[in-house]
C-alpha positions as CSV (number, residue, x, y, z in Angstrom):
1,X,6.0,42.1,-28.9
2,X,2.7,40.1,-28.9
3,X,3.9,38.2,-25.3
4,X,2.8,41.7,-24.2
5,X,-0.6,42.3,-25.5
6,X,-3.5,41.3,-23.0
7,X,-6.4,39.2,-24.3
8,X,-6.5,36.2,-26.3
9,X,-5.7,35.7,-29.8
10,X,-6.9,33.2,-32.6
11,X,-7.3,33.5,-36.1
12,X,-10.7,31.1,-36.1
13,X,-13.1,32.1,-33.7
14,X,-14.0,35.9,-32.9
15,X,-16.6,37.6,-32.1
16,X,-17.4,41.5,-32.5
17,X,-17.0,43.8,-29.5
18,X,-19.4,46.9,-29.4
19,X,-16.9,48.6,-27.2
20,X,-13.9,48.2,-29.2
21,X,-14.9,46.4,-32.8
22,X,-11.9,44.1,-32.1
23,X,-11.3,40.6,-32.7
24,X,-11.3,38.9,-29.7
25,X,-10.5,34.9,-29.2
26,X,-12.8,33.4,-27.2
27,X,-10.8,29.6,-28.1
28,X,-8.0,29.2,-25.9
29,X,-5.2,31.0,-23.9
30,X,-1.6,31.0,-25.1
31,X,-0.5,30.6,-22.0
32,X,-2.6,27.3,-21.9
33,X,-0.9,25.8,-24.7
34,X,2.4,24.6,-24.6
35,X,2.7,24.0,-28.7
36,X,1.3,27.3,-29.4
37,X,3.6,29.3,-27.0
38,X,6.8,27.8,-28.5
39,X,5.1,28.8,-32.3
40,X,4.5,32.4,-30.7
41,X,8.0,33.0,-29.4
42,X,9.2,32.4,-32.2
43,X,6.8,34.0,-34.6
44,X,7.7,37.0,-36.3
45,X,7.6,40.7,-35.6
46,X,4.2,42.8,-36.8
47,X,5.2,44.7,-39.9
48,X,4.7,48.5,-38.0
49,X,6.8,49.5,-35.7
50,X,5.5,49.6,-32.1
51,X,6.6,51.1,-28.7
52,X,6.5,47.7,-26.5
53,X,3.2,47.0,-24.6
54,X,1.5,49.5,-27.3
55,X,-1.5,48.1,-29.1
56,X,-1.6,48.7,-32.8
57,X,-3.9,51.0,-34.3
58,X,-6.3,50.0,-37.0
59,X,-7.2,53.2,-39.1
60,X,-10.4,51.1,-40.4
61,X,-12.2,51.9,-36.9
62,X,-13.3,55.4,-35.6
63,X,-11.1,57.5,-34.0
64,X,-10.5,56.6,-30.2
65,X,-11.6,53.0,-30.8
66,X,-8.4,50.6,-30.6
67,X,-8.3,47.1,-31.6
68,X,-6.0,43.4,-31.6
69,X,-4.6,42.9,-34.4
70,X,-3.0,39.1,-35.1
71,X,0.5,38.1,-36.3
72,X,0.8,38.0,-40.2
73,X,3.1,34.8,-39.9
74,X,5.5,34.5,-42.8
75,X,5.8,30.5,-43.2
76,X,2.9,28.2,-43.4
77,X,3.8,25.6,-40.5
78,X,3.8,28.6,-37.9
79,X,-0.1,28.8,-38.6
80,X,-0.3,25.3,-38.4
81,X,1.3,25.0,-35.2
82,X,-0.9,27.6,-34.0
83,X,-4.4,25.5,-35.0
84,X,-2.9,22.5,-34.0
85,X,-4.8,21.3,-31.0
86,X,-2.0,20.0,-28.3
87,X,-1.1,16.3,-28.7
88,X,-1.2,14.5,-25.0
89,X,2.0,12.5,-24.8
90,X,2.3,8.8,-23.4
91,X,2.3,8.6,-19.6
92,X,0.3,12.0,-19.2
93,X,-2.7,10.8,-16.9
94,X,-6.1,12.0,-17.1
95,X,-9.5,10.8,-15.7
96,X,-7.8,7.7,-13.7
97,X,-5.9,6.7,-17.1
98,X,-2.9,6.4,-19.2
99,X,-1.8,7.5,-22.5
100,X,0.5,5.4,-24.4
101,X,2.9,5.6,-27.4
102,X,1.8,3.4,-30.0
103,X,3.7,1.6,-32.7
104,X,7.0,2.8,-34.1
105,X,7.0,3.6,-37.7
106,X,3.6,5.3,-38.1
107,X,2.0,8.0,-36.2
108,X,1.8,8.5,-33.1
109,X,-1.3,7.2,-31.9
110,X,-2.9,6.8,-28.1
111,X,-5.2,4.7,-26.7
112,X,-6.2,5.2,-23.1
113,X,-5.7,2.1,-20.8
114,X,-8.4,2.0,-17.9
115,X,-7.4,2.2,-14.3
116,X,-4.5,4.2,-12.7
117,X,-1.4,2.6,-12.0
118,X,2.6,3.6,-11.5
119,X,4.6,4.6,-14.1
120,X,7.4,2.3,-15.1
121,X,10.8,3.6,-13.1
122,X,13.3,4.9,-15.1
123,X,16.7,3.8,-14.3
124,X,18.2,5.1,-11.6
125,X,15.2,6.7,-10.4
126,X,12.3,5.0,-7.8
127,X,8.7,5.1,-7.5
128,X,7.5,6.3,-4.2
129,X,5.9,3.2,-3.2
130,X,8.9,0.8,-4.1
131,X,11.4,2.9,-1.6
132,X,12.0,1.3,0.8
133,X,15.9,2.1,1.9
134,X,18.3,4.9,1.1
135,X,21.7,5.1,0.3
136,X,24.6,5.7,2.6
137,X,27.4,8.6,1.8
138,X,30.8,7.6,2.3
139,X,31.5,9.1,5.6
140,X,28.6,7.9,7.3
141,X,29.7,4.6,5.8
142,X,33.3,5.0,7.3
143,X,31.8,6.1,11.0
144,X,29.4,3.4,11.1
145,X,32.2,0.6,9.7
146,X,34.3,1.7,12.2
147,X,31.8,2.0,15.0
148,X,30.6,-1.3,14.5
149,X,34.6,-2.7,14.4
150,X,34.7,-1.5,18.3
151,X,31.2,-2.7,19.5
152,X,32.5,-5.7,18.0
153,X,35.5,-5.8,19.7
154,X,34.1,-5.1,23.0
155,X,31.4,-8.1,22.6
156,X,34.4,-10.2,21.8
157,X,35.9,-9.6,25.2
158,X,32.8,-10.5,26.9
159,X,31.9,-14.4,28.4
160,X,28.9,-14.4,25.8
161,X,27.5,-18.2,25.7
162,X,29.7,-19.5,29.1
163,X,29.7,-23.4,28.5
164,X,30.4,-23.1,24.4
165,X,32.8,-20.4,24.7
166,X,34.6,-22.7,27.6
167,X,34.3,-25.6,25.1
168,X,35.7,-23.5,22.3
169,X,38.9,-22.4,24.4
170,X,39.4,-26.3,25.3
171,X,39.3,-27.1,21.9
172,X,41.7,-24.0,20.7
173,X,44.1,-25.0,23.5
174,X,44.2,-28.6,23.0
175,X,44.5,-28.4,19.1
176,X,47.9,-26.2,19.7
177,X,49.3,-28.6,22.6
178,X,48.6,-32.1,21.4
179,X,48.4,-31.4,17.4
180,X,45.1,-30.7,15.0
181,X,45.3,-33.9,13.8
182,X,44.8,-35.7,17.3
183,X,42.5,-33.0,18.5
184,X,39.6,-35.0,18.3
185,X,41.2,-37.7,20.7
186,X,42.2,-35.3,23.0
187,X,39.6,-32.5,23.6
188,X,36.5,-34.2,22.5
189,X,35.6,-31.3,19.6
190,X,31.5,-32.0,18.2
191,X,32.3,-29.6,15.4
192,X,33.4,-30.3,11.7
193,X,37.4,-30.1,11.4
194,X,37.1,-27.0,9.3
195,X,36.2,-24.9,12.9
196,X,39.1,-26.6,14.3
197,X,41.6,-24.9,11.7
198,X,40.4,-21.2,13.1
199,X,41.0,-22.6,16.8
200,X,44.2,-23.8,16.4
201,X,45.3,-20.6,15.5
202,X,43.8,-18.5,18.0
203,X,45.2,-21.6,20.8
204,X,48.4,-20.9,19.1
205,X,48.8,-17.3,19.5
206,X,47.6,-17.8,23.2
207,X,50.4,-19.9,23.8
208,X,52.9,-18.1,22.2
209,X,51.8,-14.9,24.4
210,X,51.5,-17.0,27.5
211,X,53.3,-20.7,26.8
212,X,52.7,-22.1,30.2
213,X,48.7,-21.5,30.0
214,X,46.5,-24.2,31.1
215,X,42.7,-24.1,30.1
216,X,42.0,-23.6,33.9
217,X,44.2,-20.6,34.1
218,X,42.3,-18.9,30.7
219,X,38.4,-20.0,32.0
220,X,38.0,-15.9,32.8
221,X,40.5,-14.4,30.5
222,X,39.3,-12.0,28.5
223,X,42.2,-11.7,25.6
224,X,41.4,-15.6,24.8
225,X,37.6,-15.3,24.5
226,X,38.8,-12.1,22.2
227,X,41.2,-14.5,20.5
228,X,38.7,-17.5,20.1
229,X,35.5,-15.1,19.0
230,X,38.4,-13.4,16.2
231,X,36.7,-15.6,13.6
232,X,33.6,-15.0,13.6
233,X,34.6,-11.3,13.4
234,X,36.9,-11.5,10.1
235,X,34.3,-13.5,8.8
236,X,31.3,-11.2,8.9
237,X,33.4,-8.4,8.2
238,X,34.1,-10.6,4.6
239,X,30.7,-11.7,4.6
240,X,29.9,-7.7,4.7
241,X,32.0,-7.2,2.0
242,X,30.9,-10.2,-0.2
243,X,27.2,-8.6,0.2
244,X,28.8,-5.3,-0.5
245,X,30.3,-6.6,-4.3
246,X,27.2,-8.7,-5.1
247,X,24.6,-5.2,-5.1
248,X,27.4,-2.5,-5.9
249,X,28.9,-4.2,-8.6
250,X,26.6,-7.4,-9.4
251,X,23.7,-5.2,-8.8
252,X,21.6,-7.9,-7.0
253,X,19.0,-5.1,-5.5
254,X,18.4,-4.6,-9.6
255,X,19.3,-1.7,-11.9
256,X,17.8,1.3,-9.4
257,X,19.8,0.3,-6.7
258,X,23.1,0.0,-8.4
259,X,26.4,1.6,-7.3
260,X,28.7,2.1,-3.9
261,X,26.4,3.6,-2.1
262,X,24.0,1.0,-2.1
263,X,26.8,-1.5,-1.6
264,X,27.4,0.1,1.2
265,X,23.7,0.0,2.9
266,X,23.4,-3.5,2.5
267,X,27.1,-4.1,4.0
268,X,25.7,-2.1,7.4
269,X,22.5,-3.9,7.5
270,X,24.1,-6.9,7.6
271,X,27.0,-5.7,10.4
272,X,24.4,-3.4,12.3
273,X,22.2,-6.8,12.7
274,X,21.1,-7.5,16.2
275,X,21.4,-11.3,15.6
276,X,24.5,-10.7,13.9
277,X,26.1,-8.2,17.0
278,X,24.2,-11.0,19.7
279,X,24.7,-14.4,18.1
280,X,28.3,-13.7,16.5
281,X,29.6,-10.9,18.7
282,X,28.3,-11.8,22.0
283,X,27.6,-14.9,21.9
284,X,30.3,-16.1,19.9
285,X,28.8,-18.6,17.5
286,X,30.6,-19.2,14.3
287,X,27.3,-18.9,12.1
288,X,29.2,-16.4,10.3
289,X,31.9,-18.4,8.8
290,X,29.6,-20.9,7.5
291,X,27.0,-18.5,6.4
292,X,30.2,-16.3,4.6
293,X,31.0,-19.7,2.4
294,X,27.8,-20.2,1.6
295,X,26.5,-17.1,0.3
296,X,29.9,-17.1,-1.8
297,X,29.5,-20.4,-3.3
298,X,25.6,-19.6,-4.7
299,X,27.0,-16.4,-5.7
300,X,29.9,-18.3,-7.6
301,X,27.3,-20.8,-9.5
302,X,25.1,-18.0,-11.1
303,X,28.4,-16.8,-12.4
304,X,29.1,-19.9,-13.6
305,X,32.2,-20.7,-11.8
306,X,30.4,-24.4,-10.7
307,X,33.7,-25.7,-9.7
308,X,34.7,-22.6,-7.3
309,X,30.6,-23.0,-6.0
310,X,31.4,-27.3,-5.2
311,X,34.6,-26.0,-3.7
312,X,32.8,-23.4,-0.8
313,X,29.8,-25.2,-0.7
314,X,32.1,-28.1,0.6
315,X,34.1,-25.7,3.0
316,X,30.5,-24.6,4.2
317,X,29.4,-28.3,5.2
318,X,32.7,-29.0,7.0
319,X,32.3,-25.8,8.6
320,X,28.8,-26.6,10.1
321,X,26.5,-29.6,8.8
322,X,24.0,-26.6,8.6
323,X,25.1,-26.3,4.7
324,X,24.3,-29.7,3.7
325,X,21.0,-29.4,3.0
326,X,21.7,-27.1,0.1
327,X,23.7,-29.2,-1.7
328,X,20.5,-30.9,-3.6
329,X,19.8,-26.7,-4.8
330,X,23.8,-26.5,-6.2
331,X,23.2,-29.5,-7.9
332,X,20.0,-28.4,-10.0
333,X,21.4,-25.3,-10.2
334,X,24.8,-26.7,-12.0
335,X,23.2,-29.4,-13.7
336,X,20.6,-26.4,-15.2
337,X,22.5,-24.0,-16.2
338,X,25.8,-26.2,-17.4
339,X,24.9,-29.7,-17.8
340,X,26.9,-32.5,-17.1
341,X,29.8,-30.2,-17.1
342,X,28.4,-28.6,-14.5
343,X,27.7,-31.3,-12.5
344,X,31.1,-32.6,-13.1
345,X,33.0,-29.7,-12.2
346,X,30.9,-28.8,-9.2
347,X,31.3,-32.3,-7.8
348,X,35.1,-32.3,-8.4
349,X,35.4,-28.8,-6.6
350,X,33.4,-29.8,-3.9
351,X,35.8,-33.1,-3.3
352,X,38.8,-31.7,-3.7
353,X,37.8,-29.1,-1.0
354,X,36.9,-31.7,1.6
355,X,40.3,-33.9,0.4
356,X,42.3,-30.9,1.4
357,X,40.6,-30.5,4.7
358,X,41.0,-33.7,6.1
359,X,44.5,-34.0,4.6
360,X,46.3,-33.6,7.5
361,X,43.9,-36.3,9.4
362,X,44.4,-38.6,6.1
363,X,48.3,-38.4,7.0
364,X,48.4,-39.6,10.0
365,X,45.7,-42.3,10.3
366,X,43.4,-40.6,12.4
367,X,39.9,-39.9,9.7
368,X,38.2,-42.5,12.0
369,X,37.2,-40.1,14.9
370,X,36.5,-37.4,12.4
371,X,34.2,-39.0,9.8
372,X,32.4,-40.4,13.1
373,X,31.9,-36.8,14.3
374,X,31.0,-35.1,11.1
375,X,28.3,-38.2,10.3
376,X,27.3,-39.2,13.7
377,X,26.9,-35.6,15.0
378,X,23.6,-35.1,15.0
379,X,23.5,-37.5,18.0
380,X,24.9,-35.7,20.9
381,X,21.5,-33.8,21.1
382,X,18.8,-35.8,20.0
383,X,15.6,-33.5,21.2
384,X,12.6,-32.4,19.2
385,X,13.9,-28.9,19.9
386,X,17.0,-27.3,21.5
387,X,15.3,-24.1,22.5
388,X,14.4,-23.4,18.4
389,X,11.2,-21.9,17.8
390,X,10.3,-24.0,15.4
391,X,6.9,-26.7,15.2
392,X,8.7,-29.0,17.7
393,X,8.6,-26.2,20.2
394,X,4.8,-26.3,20.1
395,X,4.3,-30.2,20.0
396,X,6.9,-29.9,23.0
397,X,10.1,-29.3,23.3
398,X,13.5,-31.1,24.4
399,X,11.4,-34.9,24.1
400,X,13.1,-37.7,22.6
401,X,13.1,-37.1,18.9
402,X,13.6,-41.0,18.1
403,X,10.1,-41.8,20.7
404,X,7.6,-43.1,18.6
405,X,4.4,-40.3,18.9
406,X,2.3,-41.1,16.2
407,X,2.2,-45.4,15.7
408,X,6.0,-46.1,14.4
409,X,6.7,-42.3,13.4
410,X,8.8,-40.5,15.5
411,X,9.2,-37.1,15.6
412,X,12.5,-37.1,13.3
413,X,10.9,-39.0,10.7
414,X,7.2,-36.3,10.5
415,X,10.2,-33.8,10.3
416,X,11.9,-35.3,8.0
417,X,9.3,-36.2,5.8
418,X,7.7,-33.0,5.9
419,X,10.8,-31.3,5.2
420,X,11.5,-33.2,2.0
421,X,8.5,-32.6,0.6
422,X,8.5,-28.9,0.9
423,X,11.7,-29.5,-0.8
424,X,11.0,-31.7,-3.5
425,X,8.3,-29.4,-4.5
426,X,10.6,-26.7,-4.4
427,X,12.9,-28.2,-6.3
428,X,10.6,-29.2,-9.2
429,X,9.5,-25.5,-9.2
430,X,13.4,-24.7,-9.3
431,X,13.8,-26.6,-12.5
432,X,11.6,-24.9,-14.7
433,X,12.8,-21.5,-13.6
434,X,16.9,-22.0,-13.9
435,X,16.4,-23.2,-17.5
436,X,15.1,-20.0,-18.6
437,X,17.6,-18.9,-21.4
438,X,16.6,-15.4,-20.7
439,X,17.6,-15.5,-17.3
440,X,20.6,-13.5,-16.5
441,X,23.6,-14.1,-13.9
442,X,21.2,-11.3,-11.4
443,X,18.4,-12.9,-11.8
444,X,19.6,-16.1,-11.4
445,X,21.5,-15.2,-8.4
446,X,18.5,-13.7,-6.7
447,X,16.6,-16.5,-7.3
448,X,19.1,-18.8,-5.9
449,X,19.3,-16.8,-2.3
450,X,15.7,-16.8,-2.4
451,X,15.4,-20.5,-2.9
452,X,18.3,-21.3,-0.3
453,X,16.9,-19.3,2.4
454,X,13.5,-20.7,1.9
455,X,15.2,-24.2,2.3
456,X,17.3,-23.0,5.8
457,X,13.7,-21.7,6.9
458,X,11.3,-24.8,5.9
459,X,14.3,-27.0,7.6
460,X,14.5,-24.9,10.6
461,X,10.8,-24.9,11.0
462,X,10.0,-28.5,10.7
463,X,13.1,-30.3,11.2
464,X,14.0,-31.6,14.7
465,X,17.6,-31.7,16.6
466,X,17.4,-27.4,16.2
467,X,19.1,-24.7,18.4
468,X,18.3,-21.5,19.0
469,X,20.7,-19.9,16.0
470,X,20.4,-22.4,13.1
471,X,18.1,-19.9,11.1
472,X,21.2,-17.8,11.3
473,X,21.8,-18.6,7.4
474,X,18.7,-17.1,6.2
475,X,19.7,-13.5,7.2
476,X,22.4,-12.8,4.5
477,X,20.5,-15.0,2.2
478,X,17.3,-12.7,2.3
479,X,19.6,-9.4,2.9
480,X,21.0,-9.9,-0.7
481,X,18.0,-9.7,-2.3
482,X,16.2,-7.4,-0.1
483,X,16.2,-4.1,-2.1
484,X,14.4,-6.0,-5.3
485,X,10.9,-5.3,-3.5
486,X,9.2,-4.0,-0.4
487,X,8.4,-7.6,0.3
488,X,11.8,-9.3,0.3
489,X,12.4,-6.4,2.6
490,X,10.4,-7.0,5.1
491,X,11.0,-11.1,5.1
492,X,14.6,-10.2,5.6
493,X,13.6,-7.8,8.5
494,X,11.1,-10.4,10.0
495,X,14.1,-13.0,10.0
496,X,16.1,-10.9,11.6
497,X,14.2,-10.3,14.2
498,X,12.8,-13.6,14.6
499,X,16.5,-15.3,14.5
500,X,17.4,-12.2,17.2
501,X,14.4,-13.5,19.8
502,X,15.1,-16.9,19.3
503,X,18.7,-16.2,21.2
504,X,18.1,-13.3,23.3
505,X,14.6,-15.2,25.4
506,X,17.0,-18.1,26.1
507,X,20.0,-16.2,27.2
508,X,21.6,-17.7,30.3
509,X,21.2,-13.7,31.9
510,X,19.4,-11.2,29.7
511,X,15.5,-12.5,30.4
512,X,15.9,-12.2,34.7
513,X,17.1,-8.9,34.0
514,X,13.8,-7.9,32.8
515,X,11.3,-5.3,34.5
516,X,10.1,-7.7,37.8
517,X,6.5,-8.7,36.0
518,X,8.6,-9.2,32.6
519,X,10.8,-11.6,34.5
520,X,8.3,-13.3,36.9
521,X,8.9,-16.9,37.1
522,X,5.9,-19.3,35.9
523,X,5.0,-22.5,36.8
524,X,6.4,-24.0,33.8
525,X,9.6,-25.8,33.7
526,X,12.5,-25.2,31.6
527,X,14.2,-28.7,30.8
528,X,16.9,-27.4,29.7
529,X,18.4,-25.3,32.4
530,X,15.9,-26.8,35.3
531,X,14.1,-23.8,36.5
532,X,10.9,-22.0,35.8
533,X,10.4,-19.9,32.8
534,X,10.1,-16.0,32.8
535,X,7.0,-14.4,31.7
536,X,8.8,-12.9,29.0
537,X,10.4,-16.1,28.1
538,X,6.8,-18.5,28.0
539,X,4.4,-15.4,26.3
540,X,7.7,-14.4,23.9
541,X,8.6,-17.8,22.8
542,X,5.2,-18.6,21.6
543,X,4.9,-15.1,19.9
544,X,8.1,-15.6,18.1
545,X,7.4,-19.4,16.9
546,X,4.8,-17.6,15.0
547,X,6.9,-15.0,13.4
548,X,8.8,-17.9,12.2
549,X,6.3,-20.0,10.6
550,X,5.1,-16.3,8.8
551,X,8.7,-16.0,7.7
552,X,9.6,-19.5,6.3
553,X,5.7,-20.0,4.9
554,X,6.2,-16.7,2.8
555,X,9.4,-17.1,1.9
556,X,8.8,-20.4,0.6
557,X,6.0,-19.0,-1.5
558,X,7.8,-16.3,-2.6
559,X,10.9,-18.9,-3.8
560,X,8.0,-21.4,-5.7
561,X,6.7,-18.1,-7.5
562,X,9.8,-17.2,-8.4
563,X,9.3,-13.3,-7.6
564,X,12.4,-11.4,-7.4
């Protein structure tokens, strides 16, 4: 066959050879052209028969002379596939450049577009320099779900946090002796009454297992701070989940990252969290349950189940006041998208929610001492900062945050002021891209975390009255969008950290436990506990403030540009 013969063959250019008077191309290889190698194989056989690998024999040319002989092809388009220089298809790159397809209908023309640059991704598959995470297989899903489920409960049986976990089991025990309705006359609980629901049942089961308990007797016991940190456990386990649906199913990390297994990475980054394991596991802070409702209700608006999103957003707020300052978000978001339907049904959701959760103080007369705590709250620490590295923790920290600094202007109002601002821009920014009618539910969803975490950030940051976890928000908010770019990414890793340092430099143990230079006291004062700072604690706290104005500046910029 001719796939056998050596040399080059074209039926256009030759050139005599005094050795062997054959016709020899000097054009191009067959095995350089794709077009022409298809048109060969399936060319038909010379007209003589042949041995294979035998060269034909001319009888024009003198005897011991050999020479190449082409194809007679029988049809017309074989010879013209043979000519037919090769056509360069689009996205084949040459000299820095790419070749595209031009319009439909005609021929196929290219033009070359100067510059190189990354091919579009098909779906499903990933550019190198967008990959950023992997996948996880089932069973090292399953080990790691389960691993984390034991670290958890072994952090739940620790003290954690000493004088809130003591507060939590007075609360828990009092609730289940005196009544959840009088609980707040009786124990003295600073949270929302939503928290107080979860404690009553944990103070419940305690006394059921041990009825003549007093909160002396359970100050060390280790199967009531389980009982009392069992929240904040179920909840991130749902919150894991709910972050699991929204990028499996929803596909929040966009069409590349679609499916269980990515579900399932974003599910472990949020339980494998060090704030997560330290704030909610060891510490025992119920960020968790307010962070769970409100990552549920944003996700409920984009798919435009407004009264559902009023209804968590509500639960969130009488969770922890910590939600409230998303509400202005919902309602742009509702009003955008639905109209005054939206607005309607969002506002209805959200009041029946907080109707039903005071219910049971409504009953009995007692909303007084409630209303007073949820409102009057943010009293009962009023400092520039509690330990949050935020901008208050440079201007100095634990000051009166009602002590005119600046003429009339306190430190609460600059905060305040500030804050609203960055929020009102925000907002105005917000407007014009929820009324996109091309926006779909993703989209609109991603750009709704983003927005809300820049808010928890910018409010963190420059607000006063802040403790060490009330970034603690931002974290799921940022992890559900973190797969759409390399940059989300690493804002959700820098949060992380940053929200991670904030508790673990003003532990009550961890920092003088420290290498001795590390934990070397300096003379600087800590107000809070009254004793000198660590090395670690001064040089780390500054580092970290800075890591969290990087965080809420770009994440902020990233939410007014509207890049997800």
């Amino acid at each position: 066959m001719l796939g056998d013969f050596p040399g080059r063959l074209s039926l256009r250019h030759r050139k005599e050879d005094p050795r062997t008077c054959s016709s020899i191309d000097t054009h191009s290889s067959v095995s350089d052209n794709p077009s022409r190698s298809r048109a060969l194989s399936t060319a038909s056989p010379p007209e003589r028969d042949a041995p294979a690998g035998d060269v034909l024999r001319d009888p024009r040319v003198q005897r011991g002379h050999r020479a190449l002989q082409p194809l007679p092809f029988r049809r017309h388009r074989h010879r013209q596939a043979l000519h037919q220089p090769r056509r360069r298809r689009a996205g084949d790159a040459r000299d820095g450049g790419l070749l595209r397809r031009g319009t439909a209908g005609g021929p196929r023309k290219h033009r070359r577009v100067p510059g190189p640059g990354p091919l579009r991704p098909k779906p499903g598959k990933l550019p190198e320099d967008l990959i950023v995470f992997r996948p996880v297989p089932r069973g090292i899903f399953l080990a790691l779900l389960t691993a984390s489920v034991g670290l958890r409960v072994f952090l739940a049986t620790l003290p954690g946090y000493v004088s809130d976990v003591e507060s939590y089991k007075r609360w828990a025990l009092g609730a289940a002796i005196a009544g959840l309705p009088a609980a707040y006359e009786v124990t003295g609980v600073d949270y929302p009454p939503l928290f107080l629901y979860a404690l009553y049942g944990a103070g419940r089961i305690q006394r059921w297992i041990e009825p003549e308990s007093t909160p002396a007797d359970l100050r060390d016991s280790a199967l009531f701070t389980f009982l009392v940190k069992s929240p904040h456990l179920i909840f991130d386990l749902l919150l894991g989940g709910l972050l699991y649906w929204l990028v499996a199913v929803r596909g929040l990390w966009g069409t590349a990252r679609t499916g269980v297994a990515w579900g399932r990475l974003v599910a472990l980054l949020y339980l494998w969290n060090p704030a997560v394991l330290f704030g909610s596991g060891y510490w025992g802070q119920p960020d968790g349950i307010h962070s769970a409702l409100a990552v549920a209700a944003l996700a409920a608006l984009a798919w435009d189940r407004a009264a559902a999103s009023g209804a968590l957003l509500s639960f969130a707020g009488l969770m922890k006041p910590l939600a409230a300052p998303l509400v202005p978000l919902l309602v742009l978001a509702a009003g955008a998208r639905r109209g005054l339907r939206g607005l309607v049904l969002a506002g209805g959701g959200g009041l029946a929610a907080a109707l039903l959760t005071l219910l049971p103080f409504l009953a009995t007369g007692r909303i007084g001492p409630v209303l007073r705590k949820i409102l009057l709250d943010v009293e009962a620490m009023p400092f520039t900062s509690v330990n949050a590295h935020n901008l208050w923790w440079l201007l100095g920290a634990w000051r009166d945050a009602n002590a005119p600094i600046l003429g009339p202007l306190t430190p609460r109002t600059i905060g305040l002021t500030l804050f609203l601002v960055s929020y009102a821009a925000l907002l105005t920014r917000a407007a014009r891209l929820l009324r996109s009618p091309r926006i779909d539910a993703g989209a609109l969803c991603a750009r709704l975390f983003l927005g809300a975490a820049a808010v928890v950030c910018s409010f963190f940051f420059l607000s006063t009255h802040m403790h060490e976890n009330h970034m603690f928000l931002a974290i799921p908010l940022l992890l559900a969008v973190a797969g759409r770019s390399r940059h989300l990414a690493w804002l959700a890793l820098g949060c992380s950290l940053a929200v991670f340092f904030n508790m673990a430099l003003h532990d009550l143990e961890l920092p003088y436990c420290m290498p001795s230079f590390l934990s070397m006291p300096v003379p600087v004062t800590n107000r809070h506990l009254d004793r000198p700072f660590t090395l670690l604690q001064l040089v780390g706290s500054y580092l970290n403030t800075l890591l969290v104005a990087a965080v809420s500046a770009s994440t902020w910029l990233c939410a007014w540009r509207g890049k997800v």
